[in-house]
C-alpha positions, -999 to 999 in steps of 0.1 A, spaced: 436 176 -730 476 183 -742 472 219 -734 443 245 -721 439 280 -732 438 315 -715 399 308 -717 404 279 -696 432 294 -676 407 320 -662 376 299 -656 405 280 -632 416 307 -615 382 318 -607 373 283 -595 400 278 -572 392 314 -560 359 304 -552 368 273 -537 394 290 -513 371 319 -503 341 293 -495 367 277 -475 380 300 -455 363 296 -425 378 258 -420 411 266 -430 412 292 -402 403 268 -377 433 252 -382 457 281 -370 481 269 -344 473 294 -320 434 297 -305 433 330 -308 403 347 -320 425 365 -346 429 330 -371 432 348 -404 454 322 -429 421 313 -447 407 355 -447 441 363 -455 447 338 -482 410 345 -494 409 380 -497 445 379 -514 434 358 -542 399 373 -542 419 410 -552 432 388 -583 400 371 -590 384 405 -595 410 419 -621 402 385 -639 368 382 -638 368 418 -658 390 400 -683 367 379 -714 385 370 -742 419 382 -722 451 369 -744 474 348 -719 496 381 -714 468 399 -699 452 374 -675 495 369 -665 492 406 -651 463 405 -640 472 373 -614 503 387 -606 495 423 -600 460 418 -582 479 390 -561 505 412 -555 484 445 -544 461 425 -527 483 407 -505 474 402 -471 492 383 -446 524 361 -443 503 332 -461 488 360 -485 521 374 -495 533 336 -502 507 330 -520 509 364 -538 544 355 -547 539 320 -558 512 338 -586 544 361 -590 568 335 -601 543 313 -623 528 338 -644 560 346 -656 562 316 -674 527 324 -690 535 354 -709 542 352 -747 526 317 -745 492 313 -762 486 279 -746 500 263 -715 509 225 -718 524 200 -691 562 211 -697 551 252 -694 533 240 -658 560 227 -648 584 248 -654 558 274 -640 555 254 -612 590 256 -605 595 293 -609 569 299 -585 582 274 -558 614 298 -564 596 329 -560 583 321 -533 614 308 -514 633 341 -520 604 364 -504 609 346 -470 638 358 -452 644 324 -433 622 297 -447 606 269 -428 596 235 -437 560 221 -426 546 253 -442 529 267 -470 564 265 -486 566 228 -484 535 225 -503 547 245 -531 575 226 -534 563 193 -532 540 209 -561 570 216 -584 587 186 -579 560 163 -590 549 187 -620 584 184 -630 583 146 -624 548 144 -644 555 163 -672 579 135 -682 554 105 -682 522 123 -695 513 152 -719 475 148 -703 469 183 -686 442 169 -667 463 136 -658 488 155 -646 468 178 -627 450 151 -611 485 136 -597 502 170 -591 473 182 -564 469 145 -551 506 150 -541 502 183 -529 478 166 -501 500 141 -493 531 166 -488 502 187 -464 497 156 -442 533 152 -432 535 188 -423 527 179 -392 557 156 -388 580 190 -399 566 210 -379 562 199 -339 541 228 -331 515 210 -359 518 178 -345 510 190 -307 483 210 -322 465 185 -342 464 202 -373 481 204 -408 492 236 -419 468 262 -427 485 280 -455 490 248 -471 459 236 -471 446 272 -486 469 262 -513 457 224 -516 419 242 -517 432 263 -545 446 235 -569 420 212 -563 396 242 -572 411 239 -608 409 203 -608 373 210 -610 376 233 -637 395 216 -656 371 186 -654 340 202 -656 326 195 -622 323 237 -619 303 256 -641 312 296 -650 320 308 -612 304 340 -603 331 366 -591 319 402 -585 343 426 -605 361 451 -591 336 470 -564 328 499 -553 334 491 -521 359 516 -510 338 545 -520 311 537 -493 343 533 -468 354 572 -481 323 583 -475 324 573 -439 358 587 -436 348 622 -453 321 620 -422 348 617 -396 363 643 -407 333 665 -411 323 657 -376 358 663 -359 360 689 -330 393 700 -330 400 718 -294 434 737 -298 443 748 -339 480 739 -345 497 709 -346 532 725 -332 561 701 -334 601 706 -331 635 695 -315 652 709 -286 692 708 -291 698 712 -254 723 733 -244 718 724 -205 711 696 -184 672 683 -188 668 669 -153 634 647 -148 621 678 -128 627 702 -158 608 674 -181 576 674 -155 576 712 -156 575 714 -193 552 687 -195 531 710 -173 534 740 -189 528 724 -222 495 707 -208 488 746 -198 487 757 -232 470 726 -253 467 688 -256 478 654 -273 515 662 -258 547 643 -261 580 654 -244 604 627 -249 644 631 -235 671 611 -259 705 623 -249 710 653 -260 676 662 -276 642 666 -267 612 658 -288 583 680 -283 545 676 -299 516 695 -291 481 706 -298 479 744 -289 458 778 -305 496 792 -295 529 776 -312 549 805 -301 548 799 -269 560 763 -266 585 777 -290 601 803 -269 597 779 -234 616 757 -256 643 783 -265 654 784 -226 664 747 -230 687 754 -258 685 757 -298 654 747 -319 652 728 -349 629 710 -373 602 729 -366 566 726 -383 534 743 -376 499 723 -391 468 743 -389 444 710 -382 414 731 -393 422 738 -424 432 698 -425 406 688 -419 382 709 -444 404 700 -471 401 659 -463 364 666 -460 367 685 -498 392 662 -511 371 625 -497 338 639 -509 354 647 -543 365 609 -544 331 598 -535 317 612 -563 343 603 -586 337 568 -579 301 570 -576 299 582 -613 326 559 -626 315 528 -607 348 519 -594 372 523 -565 386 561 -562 421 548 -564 447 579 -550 477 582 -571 515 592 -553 517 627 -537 548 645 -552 572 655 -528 572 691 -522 601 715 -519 601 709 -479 599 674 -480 612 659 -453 646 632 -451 623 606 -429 591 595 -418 577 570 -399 542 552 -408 531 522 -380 501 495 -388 478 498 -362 446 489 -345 424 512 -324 418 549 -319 442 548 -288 471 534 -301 471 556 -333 467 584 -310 495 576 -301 514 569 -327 501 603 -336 514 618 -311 548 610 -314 550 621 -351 537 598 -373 528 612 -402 503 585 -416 486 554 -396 481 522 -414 446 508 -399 455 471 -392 464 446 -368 454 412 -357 418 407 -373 419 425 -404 458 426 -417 461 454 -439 466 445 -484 503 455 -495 478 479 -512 467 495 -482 500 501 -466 515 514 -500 481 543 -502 492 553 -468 531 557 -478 529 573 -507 505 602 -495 536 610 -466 559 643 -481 590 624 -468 616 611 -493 623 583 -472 596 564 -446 601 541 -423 570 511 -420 566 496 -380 545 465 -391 541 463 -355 527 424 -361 550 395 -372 521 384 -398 525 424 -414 564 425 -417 558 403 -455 531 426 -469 548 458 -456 582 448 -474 560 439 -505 546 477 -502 583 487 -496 593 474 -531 562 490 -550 567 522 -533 569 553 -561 584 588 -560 600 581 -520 621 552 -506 600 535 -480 619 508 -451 607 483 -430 620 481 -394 604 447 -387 581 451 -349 565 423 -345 543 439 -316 531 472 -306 556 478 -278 584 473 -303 565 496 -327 570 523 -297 603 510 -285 617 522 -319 603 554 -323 615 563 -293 646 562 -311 636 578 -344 657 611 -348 642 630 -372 676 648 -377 693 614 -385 702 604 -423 684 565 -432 715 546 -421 714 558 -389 675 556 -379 675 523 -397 703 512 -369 690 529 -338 652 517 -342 661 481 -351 682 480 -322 656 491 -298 631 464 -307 657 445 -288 653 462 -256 619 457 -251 598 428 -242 561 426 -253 532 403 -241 497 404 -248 466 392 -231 433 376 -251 411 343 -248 406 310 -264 381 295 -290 393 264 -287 402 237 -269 444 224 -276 478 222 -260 507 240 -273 540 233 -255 531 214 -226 501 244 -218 468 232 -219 445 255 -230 403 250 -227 380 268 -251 371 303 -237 402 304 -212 422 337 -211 458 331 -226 488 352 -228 514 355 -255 551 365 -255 583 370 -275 583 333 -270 547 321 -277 526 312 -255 527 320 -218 501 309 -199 461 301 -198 438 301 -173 403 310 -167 413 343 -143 431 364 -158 452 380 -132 466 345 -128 474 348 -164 489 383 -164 511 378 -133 521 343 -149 529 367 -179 551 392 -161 565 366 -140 583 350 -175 590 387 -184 602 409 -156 638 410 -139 662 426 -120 673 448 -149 633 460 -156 626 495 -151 592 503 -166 559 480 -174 535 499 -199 500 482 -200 479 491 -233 443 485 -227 420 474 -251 381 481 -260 364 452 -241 385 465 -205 368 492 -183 391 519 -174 384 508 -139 397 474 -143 429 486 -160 434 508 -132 427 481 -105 454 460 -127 481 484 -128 474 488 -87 480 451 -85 514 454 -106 527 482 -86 519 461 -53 537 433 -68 564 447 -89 568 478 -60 602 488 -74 594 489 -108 577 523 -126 543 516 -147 526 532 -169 484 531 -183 474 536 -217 442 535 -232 449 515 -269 411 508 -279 425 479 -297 400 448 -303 413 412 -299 436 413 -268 428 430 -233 458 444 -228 488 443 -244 521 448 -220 559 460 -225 583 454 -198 619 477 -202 
């Protein structure tokens, strides 16, 4: 075979898309860390599975077409460190495609080799032993190949064989491999992937069935329409604004404002920066918080929602989209919101997981909440629908997860009709950390400076349990164990997990520590959060704490230390 078609390009695609997805499963078993959040095979899977669905639609596609359709349903569907690797590395090789009407051994190649390239330059600091390697062990022998065979299928054959062979040394680049046992999982998705066309291009695979693009998305509308239908909203007005003090704001005058503001609504946030105080709350009167703020000093960016009427109009608006896609049969895609005559200079828009922590989030201003975190990491799509609904012209993205930061900055570059920038937290208490010192009065420059400087001054652990046996830096962990993570990796495991948390805080609290905030999550009782903070006061006694209720899935609790 000197050279296959875009017929044969397609059925290839498909069949290592099929291959990966029915491989998943294993290839998340070999994540480094036993966490119950191993997502390199359901990241890499549903990544190419977003392309796979744009092809499948395409019979008879010219080579042009099926190019954009890899690259763009790669690139939108994108999910995960691996995912947006892998996203790229589709990037970089169907550029080489278009204007060809066949590919030979010299086109792959040179495909080959822009992808490897691609892919290099999406990754701020590169590592070898990684998905990275693989790639560009793939290029080099593709460009070594294509000068001793013009056999597609020969060449092929060797390039994937030597794509497994660069995946078992990973280990040996990578100590954190070796330790573990395993070869690297985003590698091995892409050896799964070549391999698949290997079998296409051979024969061994038939026509794979894809489903085209679903409809999906319209059931998920439907259930969010229903949310909002069945939301009781307590107090009317969303009543935001900034106090420009013009007088000390003493810790007394913050607990009577806090109290008069708890008087009047709910969901309230009084937060003290220098000169300034932030102010968010729920109330049937916005007046009065303004005017108790007027004795404080002057007022400015100030904004009244009615949450009613929000509401309503989300119900109007999702059922609309419902229906749209009902009758058309395909996902109600939502299109950029034009910025309005008041948009605002910034906004913020975190990634998060669980009706707590976007409460939160909520509640100190964000004005749109990517759903995502450890189990299910949000498409490049998804955060890019969120950020281009926001009337800001520019919006910060808190990834608030180190496997988000790529796919965020993939939605940062996509972004239409508003500037969007990442502010990369790896964890949720860095997520909070810098909006603390988001100044919605502040030009881009500035924010972009403050809140990547307060990630800094936090420090963030998190508490969640085993599903497998392994040892990772000199820490054995047993299948089932409770383990906890830091900044650093991992902390401790053992089979109590107060031993594990005060092993945690141990690593993470000293003499300069003021404050320990403790997130719990969906599987803890709010009386043994309580019962832990108790035993952190008792043992920390000089240090402030503070309980929140995150609802987030995955980890028990997740901890800051300041």
């Amino acid at each position: 075979m000197k050279s296959i078609d875009a017929a044969m390009v397609r059925k290839m695609f498909l069949t290592g898309a099929e291959r990966l997805d029915s491989q998943k499963e294993k290839i998340n078993d070999l994540n480094v860390f036993p966490v119950p959040d191993g997502d390199t095979g359901t990241n890499m899977s549903m990544t190419i599975m977003s392309a796979a669905r744009e092809v499948s639609d395409l019979e008879g596609a010219d080579m042009e077409s099926l190019a954009r359709a890899i690259a763009a349903g790669s690139l939108r569907g994108a999910r995960g460190n691996s995912g947006v690797i892998f996203s790229q590395l589709c990037r970089g090789f169907t550029k080489e495609m278009e204007g060809c009407e066949s590919l030979d051994v010299h086109v792959i190649a040179k495909a080959a080799h822009h992808a490897c390239e691609t892919a290099y330059k999406a990754v701020m600091k590169p590592k070898e032993g990684t998905i990275l390697t693989v790639a560009k062990g793939i290029a080099e022998k593709a460009g070594e190949v294509s000068e001793t065979t013009d056999d597609v299928i020969d060449a092929v054959t060797q390039i994937a064989s030597y794509a497994k062979e660069v995946l078992e040394k990973t280990p040996d680049m990578l100590p954190v491999l070796k330790e573990a046992g395993v070869v690297d999982s985003g590698g091995q998705g892409l050896v799964c992937v070549l391999y698949g066309f290997l079998d296409a291009l051979t024969g061994k695979v038939s026509e794979p069935e894809i489903v085209s693009k679903a409809t999906g998305n319209a059931s998920s509308m439907g259930k969010k329409a229903k949310i909002a239908d069945d939301l009781e909203i307590t107090f009317g007005y969303c009543t935001e604004f900034i106090i420009l003090l013009s007088r000390e704001f003493t810790e007394k005058d913050e607990e009577e404002f806090k109290a008069f503001l708890n008087s009047i609504g709910d969901s309230i946030v009084c937060v003290a920066l220098d000169d300034v105080v932030k102010i968010h709350v729920h109330t049937d009167h916005p007046g009065e918080a303004f005017e108790k703020g007027l004795t404080y000093g002057q007022l400015t960016n100030m904004k009244v929602d009615n949450l009613r009427e929000e509401v309503e109009e989300n119900r109007v608006v999702s059922d609309k989209e419902v229906a749209a896609a009902q009758k058309n049969d395909k996902p109600a895609a939502k299109t950029p919101k034009p910025l309005t005559e008041n948009a605002k200079e910034v906004a913020f828009v975190p990634v998060v997981s669980g009706s707590g922590l976007s409460d939160i989030f909520t509640d100190m201003g964000a004005d749109g909440i990517v759903e995502g975190g450890q189990t299910m990491n949000p498409s490049t799509d998804d955060i890019l629908a969120v950020i281009e609904q926001v009337d800001a012209k520019t919006i910060f993205i808190l990834p608030n997860n180190s496997n988000i930061i790529l796919a965020a900055s993939q939605a940062a570059e996509l972004v239409r009709g508003r500037k969007a920038v990442v502010i990369p937290t790896k964890t949720v208490p860095q997520g909070v950390s810098a909006v603390v010192s988001f100044d919605p009065t502040a030009d881009e420059a500035s924010n972009t400076e403050a809140m990547n400087e307060a990630i800094g001054l936090v420090k963030s652990g998190q508490i969640t349990y085993a599903v497998r046996d392994t040892s990772i830096e000199g820490i054995n962990v047993q299948e089932g164990d409770y383990i906890a993570i830091n900044d650093n990796g991992l902390a401790a495991s053992d089979a109590d997990i107060n031993d594990v948390m005060f092993s945690m805080l141990d690593g993470m609290v000293d003499e300069s520590s003021e404050l320990i905030t403790l997130y719990f999550g969906e599987d803890v009782s709010e009386e043994d959060a309580v019962r832990m903070e108790k035993m952190i006061q008792e043992k920390y006694p000089g240090i402030e704490t503070d309980l929140q209720n995150g609802s987030q899935n995955i980890y028990y609790y997740i901890v800051s230390v300041e």
